[in-house]
Backbone bond lengths (Angstrom), bond angles and torsions (degrees), N, CA, C in turn:
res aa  C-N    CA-C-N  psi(-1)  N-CA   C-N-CA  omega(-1)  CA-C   N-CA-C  phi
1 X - - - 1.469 - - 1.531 112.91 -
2 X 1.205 107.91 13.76 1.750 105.07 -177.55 1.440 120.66 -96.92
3 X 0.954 103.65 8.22 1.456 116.18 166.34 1.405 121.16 -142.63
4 X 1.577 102.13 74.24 1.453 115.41 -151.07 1.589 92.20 -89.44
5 X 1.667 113.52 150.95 1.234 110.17 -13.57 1.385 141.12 -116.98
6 X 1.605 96.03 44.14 1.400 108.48 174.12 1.364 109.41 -99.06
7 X 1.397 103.71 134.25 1.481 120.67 -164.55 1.684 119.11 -92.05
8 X 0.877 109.33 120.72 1.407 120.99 174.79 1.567 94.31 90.29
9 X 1.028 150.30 -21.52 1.455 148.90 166.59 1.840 104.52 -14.96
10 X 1.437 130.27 -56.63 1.065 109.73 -153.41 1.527 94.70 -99.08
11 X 1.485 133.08 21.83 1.362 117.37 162.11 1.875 88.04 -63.70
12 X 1.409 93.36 -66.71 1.807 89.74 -162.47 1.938 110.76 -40.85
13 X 1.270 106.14 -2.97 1.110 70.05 -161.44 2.098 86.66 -95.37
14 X 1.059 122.94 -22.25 1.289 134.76 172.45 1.821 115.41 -58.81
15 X 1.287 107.13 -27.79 1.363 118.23 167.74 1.572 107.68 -76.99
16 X 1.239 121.05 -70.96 1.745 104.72 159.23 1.336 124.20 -25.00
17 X 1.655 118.58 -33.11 1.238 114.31 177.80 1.867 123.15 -66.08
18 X 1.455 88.72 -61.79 1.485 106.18 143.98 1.406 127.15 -21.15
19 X 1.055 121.69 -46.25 1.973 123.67 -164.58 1.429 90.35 -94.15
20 X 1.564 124.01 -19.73 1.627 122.74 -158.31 1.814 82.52 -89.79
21 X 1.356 131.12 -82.56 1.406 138.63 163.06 2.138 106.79 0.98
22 X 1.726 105.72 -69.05 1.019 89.90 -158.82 1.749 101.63 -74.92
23 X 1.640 144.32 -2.22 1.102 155.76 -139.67 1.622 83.49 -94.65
24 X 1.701 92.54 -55.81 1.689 94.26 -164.22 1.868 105.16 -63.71
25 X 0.857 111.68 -40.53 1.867 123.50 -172.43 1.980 102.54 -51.00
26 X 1.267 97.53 -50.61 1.152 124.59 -173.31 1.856 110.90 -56.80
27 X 1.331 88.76 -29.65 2.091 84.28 -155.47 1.684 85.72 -95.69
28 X 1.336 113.56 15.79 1.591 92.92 -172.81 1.813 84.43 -130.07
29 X 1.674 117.52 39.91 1.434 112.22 169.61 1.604 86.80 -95.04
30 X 0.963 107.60 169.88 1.774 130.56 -171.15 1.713 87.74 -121.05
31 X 1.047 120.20 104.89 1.769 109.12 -176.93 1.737 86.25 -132.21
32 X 1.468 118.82 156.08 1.283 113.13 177.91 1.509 94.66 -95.60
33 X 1.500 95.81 165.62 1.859 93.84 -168.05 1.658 93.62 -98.98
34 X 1.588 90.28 160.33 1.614 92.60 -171.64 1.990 94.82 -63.80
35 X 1.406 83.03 -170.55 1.789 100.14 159.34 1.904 103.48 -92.88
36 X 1.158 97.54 167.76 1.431 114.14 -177.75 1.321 113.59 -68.67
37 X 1.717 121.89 126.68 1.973 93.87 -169.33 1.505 96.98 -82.52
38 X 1.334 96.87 165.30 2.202 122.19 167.25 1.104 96.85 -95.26
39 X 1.650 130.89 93.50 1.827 110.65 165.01 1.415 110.02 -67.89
40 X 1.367 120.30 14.65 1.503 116.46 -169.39 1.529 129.01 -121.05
41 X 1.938 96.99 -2.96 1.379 123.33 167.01 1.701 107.08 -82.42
42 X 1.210 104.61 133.32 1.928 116.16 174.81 1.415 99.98 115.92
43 X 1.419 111.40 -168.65 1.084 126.99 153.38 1.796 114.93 -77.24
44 X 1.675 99.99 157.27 1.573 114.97 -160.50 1.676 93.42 -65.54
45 X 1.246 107.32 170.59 1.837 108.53 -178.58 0.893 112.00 -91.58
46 X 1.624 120.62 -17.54 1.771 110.63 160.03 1.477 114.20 -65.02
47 X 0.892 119.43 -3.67 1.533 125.37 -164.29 1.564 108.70 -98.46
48 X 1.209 105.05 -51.54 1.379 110.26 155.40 0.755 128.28 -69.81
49 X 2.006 135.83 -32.30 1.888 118.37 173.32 1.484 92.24 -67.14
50 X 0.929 125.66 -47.45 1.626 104.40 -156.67 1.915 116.58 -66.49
51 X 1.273 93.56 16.22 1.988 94.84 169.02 1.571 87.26 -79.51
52 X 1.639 99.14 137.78 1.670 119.23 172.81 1.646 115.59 -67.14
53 X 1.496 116.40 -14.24 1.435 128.34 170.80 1.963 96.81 -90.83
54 X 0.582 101.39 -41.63 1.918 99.17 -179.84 1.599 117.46 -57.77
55 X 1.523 101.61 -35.75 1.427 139.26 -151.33 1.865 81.38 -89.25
56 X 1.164 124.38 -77.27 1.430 145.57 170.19 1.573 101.56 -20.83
57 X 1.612 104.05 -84.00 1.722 107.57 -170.87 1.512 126.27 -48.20
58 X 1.724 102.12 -43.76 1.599 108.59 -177.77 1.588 103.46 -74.30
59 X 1.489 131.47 -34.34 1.606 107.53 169.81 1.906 116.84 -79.62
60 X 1.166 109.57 0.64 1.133 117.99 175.00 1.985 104.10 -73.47
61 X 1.736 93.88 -55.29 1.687 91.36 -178.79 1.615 104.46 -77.55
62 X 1.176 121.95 -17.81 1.534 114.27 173.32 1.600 121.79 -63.42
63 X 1.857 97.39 -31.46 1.755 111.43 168.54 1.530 95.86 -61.40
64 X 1.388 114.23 -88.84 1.283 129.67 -150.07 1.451 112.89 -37.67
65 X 1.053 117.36 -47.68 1.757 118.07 -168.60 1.330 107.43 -94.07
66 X 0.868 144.30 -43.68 1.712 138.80 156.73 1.511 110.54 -38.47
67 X 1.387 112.85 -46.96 1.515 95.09 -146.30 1.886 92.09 -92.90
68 X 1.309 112.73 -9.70 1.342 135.55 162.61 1.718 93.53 -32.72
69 X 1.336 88.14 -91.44 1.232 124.10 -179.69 2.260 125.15 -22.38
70 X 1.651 75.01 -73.03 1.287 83.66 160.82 1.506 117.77 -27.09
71 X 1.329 109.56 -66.13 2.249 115.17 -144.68 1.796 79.81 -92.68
72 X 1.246 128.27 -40.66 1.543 117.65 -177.69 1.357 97.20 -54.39
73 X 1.500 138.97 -81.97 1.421 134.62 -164.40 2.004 98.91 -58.79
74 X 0.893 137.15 9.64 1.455 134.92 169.14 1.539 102.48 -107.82
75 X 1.225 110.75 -11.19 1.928 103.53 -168.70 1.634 102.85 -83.75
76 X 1.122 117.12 -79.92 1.445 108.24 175.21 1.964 136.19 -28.47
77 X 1.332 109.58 -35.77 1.299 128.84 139.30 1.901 119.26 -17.23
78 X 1.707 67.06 -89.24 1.351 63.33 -167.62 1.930 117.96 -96.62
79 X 1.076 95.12 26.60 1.311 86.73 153.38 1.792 118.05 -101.11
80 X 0.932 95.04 -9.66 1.913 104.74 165.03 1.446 101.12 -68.17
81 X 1.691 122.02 -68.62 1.188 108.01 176.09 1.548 136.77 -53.97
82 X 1.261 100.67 -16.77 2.145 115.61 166.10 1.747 95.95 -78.75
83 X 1.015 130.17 24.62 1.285 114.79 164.12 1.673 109.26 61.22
84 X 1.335 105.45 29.25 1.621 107.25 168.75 1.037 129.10 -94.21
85 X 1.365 135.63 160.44 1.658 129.31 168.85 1.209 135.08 -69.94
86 X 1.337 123.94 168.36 1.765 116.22 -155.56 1.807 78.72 -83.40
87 X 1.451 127.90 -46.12 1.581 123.95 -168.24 1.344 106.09 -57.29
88 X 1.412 124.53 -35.64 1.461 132.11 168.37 1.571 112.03 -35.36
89 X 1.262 98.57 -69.30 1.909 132.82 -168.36 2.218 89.73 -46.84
90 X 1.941 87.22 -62.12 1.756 86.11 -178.85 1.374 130.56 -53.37
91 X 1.363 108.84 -32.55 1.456 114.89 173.46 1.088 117.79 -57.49
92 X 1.179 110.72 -66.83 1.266 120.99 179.94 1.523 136.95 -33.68
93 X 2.075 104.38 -50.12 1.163 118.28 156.98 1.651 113.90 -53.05
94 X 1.363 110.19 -38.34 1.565 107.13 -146.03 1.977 87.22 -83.13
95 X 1.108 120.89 -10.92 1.592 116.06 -168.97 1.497 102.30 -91.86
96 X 2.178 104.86 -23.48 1.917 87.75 -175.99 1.050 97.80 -123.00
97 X 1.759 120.10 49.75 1.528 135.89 145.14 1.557 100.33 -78.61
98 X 1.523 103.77 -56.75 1.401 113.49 -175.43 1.396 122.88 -47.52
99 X 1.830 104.17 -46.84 1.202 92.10 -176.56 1.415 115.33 -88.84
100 X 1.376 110.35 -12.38 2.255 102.80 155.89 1.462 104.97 -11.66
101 X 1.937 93.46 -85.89 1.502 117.75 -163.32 1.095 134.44 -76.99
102 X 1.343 123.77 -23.19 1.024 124.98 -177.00 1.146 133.87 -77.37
103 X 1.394 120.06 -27.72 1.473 129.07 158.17 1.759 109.37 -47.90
104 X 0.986 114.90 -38.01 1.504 121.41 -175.07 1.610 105.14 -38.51
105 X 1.194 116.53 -37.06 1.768 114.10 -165.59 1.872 105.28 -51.64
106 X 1.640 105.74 -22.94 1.591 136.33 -167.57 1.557 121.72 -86.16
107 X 1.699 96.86 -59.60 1.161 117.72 -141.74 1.641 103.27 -50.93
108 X 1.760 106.76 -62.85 1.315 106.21 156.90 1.308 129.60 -26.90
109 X 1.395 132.50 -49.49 1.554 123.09 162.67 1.187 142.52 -70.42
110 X 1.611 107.65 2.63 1.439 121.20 -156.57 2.246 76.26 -113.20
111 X 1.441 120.05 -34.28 1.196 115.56 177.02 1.597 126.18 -65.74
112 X 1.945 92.46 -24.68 1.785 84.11 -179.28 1.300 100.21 -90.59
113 X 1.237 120.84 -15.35 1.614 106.65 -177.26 1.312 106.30 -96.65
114 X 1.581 156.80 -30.26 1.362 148.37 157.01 1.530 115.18 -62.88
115 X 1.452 113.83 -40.01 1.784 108.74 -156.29 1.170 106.09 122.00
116 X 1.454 146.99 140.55 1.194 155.76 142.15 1.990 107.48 -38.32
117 X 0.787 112.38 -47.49 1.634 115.11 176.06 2.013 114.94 -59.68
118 X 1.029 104.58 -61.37 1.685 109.39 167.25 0.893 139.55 -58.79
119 X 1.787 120.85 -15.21 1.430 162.04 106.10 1.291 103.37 1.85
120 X 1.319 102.85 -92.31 1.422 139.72 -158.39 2.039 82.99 -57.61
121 X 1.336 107.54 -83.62 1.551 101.63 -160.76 1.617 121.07 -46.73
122 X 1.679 101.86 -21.58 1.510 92.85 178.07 1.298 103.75 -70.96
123 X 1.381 155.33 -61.12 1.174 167.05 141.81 1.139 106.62 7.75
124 X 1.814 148.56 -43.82 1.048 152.78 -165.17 1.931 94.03 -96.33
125 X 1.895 118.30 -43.74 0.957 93.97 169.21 1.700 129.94 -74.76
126 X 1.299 116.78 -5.18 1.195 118.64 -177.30 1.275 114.74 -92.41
127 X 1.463 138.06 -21.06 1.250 134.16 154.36 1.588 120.11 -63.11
128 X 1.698 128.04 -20.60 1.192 117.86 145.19 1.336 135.09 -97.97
129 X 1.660 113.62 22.52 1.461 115.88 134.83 1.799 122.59 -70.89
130 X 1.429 89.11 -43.76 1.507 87.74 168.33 1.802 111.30 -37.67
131 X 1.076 98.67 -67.92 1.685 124.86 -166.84 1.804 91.72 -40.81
132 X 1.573 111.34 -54.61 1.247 96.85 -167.27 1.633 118.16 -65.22
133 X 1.326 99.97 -56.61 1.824 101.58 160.30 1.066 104.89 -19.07
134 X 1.568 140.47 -87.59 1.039 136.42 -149.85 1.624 114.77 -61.74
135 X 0.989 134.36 -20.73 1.345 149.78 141.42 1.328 120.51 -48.72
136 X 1.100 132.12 -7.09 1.452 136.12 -165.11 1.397 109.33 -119.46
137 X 1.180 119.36 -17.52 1.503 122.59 172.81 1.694 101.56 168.80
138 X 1.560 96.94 170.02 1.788 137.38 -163.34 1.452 109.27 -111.36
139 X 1.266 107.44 6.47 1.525 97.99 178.71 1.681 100.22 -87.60
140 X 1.551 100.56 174.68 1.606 104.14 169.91 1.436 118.63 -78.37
141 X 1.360 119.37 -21.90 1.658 125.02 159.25 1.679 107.11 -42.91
142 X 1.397 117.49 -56.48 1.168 136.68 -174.55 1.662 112.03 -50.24
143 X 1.029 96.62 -84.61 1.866 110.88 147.88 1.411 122.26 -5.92
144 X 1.104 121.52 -71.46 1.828 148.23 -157.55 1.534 84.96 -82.10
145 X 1.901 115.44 -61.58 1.459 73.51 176.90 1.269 135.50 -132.34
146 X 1.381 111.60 68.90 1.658 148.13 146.62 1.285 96.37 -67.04
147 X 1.254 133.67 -57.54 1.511 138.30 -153.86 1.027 88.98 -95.88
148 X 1.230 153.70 -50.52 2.025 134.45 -175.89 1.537 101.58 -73.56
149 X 1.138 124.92 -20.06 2.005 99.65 -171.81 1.449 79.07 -92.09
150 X 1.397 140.29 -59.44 1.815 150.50 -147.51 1.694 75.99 -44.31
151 X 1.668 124.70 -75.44 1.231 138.93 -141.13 2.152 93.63 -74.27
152 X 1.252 122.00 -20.25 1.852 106.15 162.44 1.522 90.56 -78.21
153 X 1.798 125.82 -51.04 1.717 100.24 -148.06 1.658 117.37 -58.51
154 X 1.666 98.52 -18.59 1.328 97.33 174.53 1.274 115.86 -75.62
155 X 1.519 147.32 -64.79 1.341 145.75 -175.90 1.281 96.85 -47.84
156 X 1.026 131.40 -30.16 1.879 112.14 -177.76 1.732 103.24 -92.14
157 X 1.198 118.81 -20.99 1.890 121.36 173.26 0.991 114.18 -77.57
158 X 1.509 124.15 -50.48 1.805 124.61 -176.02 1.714 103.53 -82.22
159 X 1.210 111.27 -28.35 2.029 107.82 176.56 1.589 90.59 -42.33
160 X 1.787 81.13 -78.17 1.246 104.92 -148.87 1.867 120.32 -60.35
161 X 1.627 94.12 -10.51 1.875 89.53 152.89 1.201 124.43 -98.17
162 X 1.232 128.48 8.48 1.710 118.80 -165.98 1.936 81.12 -118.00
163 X 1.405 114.07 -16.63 1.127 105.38 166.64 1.646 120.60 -73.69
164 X 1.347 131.60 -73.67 1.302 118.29 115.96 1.641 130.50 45.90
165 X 1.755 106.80 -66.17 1.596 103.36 -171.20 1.359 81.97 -122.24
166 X 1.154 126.11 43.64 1.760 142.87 154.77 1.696 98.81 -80.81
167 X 1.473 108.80 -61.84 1.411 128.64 -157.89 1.679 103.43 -70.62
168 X 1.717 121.24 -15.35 1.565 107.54 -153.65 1.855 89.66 -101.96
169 X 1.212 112.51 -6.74 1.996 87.38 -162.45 1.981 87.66 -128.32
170 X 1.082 97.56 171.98 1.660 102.07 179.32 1.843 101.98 -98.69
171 X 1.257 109.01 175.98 1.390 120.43 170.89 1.395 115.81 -24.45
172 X 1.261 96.47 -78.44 1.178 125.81 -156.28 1.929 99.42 -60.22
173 X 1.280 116.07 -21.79 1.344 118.17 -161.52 1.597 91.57 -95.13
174 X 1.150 120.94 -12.42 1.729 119.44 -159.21 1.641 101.16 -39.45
175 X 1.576 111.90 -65.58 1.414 116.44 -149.16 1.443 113.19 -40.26
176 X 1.839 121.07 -46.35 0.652 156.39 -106.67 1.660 101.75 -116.54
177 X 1.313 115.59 -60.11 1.232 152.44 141.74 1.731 118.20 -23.47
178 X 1.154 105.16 -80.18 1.570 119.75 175.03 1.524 104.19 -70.46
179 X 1.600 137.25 -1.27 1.018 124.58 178.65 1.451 114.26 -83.74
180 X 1.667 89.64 -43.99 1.448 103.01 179.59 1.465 119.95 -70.53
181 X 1.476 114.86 -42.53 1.574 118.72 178.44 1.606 96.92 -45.60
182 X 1.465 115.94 -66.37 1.777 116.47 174.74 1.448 142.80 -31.93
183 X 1.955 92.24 -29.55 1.202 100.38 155.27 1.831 132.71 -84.32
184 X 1.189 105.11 -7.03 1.466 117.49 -159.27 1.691 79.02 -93.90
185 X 1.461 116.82 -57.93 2.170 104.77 -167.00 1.239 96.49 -71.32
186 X 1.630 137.72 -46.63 0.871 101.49 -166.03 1.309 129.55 -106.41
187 X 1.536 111.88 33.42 1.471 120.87 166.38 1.597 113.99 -85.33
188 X 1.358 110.13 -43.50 1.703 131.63 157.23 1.313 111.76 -36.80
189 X 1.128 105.47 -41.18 1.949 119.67 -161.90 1.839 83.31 -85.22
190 X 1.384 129.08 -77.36 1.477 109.47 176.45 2.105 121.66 -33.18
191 X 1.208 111.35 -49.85 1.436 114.37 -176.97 1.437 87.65 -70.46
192 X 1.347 157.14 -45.04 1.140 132.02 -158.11 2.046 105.36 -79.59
193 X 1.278 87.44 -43.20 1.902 90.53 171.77 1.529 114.01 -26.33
194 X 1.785 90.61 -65.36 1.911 102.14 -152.80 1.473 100.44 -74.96
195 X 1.813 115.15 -2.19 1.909 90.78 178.85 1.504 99.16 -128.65
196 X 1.522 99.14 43.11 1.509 94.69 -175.10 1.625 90.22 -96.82
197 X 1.197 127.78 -8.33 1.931 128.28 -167.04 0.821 93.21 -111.26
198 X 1.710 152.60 -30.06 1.571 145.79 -156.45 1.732 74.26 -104.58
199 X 1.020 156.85 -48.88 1.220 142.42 -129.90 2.036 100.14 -85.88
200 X 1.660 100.17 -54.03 1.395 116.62 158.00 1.069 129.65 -35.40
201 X 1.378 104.86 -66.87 1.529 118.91 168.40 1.733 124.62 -29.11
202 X 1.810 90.48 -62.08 1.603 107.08 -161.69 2.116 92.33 -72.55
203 X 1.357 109.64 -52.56 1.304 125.44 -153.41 1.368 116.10 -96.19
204 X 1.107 107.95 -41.64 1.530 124.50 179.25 1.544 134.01 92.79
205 X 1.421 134.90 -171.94 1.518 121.32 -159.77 1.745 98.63 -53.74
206 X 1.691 88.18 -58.03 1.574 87.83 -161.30 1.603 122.56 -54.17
207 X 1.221 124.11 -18.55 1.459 137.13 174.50 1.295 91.02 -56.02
208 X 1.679 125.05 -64.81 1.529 124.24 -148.03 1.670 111.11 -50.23
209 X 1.960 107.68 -36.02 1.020 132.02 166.80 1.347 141.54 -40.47
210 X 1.557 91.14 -49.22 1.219 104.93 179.37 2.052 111.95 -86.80
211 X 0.929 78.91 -16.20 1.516 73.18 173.96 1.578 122.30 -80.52
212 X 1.191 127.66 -31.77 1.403 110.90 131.34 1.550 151.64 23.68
213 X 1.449 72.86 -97.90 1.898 90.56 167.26 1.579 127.61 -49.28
214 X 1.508 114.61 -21.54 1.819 104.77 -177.78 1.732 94.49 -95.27
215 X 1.219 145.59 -54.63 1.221 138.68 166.88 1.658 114.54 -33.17
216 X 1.051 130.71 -84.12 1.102 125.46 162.41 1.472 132.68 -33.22
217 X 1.475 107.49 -16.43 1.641 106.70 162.37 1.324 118.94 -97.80
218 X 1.774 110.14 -14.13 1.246 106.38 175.63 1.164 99.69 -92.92
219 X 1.552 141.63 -34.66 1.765 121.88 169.77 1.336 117.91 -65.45
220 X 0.983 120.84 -2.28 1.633 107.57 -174.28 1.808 96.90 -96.28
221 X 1.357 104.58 -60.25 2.175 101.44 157.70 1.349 104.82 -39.16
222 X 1.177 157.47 -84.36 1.290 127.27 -125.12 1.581 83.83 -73.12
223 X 1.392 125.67 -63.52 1.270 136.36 -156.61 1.742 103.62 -39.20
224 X 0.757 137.05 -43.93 1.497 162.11 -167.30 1.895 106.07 -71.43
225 X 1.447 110.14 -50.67 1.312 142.90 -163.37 1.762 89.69 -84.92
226 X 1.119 128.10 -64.32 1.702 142.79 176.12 1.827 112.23 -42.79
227 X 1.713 99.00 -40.66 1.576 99.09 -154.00 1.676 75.64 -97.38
228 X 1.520 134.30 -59.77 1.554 100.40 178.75 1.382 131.98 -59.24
229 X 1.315 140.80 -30.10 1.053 153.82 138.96 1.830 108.89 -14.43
230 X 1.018 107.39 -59.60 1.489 113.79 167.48 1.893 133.54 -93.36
231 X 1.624 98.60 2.23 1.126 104.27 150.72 1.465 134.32 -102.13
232 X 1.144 107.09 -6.31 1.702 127.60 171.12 1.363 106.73 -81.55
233 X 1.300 112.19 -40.52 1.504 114.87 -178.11 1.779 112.43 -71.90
234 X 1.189 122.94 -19.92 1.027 139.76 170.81 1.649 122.94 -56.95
235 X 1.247 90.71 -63.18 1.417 120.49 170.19 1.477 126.14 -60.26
236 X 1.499 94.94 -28.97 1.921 105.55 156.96 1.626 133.33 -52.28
């Protein structure tokens, strides 16, 4: 209310403050500078998306963080429209911030000892537990935890795919590689933003929900389809 009477206006403007603070902290790290990249050392990048493990991880992180995304920017919404409270709405966010990151202290260890793939699929199934919760009821219990399982399936889906498209390109190919995977989630992650409010709007919570479920059944198949495919071949 401090910048009445548009509401919430001066968080953003205190968060700019914030990005200005960490800019200054930042320009006085001593970091050595990389080397210059070669986009023209490795093999070509068509050459590399088309590995069926490359192919696997980047629609895996294209699932995970979009569809994240999606029902998080739809949760606060519509829990206003369920006749909930704005402290409701905050909790809620502020519990599946936590569970984003916080698994992270793990996630990495839970990848060298399972696999980047088993990782990855629990994460795809746990964002459509989220989905189902949220289908199951309108209370703020309901709510809170849509947004704590949604906020693990993601830290264990996006780890465990950017971990994943670790394994498909060599050194030398990194820059090149990780530029493009970055562009593929987080171009998805913009299209999933702008129709996460028209989608609510037109359809409602449970729509946001249900949409979910076919992405996540198609990343968890290919992913599934990729790692036997490449464990048979192994075994040859």
């Amino acid at each position: 209310d401090i910048w009445s009477p548009y509401l919430f206006a001066f968080s953003f403007v205190v968060q700019a403050a914030v990005a200005l603070v960490a800019m200054a902290i930042l320009s006085g790290v001593d970091a050595p500078k990389p080397a210059p990249a070669d986009l023209h050392r490795g093999r070509p990048l068509f050459e590399i998306a088309r590995q069926p493990r490359f192919i696997a991880a980047a629609l895996c992180g294209v699932i995970a963080y979009p569809t994240m995304n999606l029902v998080m920017t739809s949760a606060p919404l519509a829990m206003k429209m369920c006749g909930l409270s704005l402290s409701d709405s905050n909790f809620g966010i502020q519990w599946h911030i936590v569970a984003m990151y916080g698994p992270s202290f793990f996630t990495g260890t839970l990848i060298a000892r399972f696999g980047a793939p088993r990782v990855v699929a629990a994460g795809l199934l746990l964002e459509a537990c989220g989905a189902i919760i949220g289908l199951s009821g309108i209370t703020a219990v309901h709510f809170w935890a849509t947004l704590i399982v949604l906020g693990l399936g993601w830290n264990f889906g996006f780890v465990g795919a950017s971990a994943l498209v670790l394994e498909t390109h060599r050194p030398e190919e990194r820059n090149k590689v990780q530029a493009f995977n970055d562009f593929l989630v987080f171009g998805m992650m913009a299209v999933g933003s702008f129709s996460s409010g028209q989608l609510l709007a037109n359809y409602g919570w449970a729509a946001v929900n249900w949409v979910v479920f076919p992405p996540v059944l198609l990343g968890v198949t290919v992913l599934l389809v990729v790692s036997f495919t490449q464990r048979r071949a192994a075994l040859r």
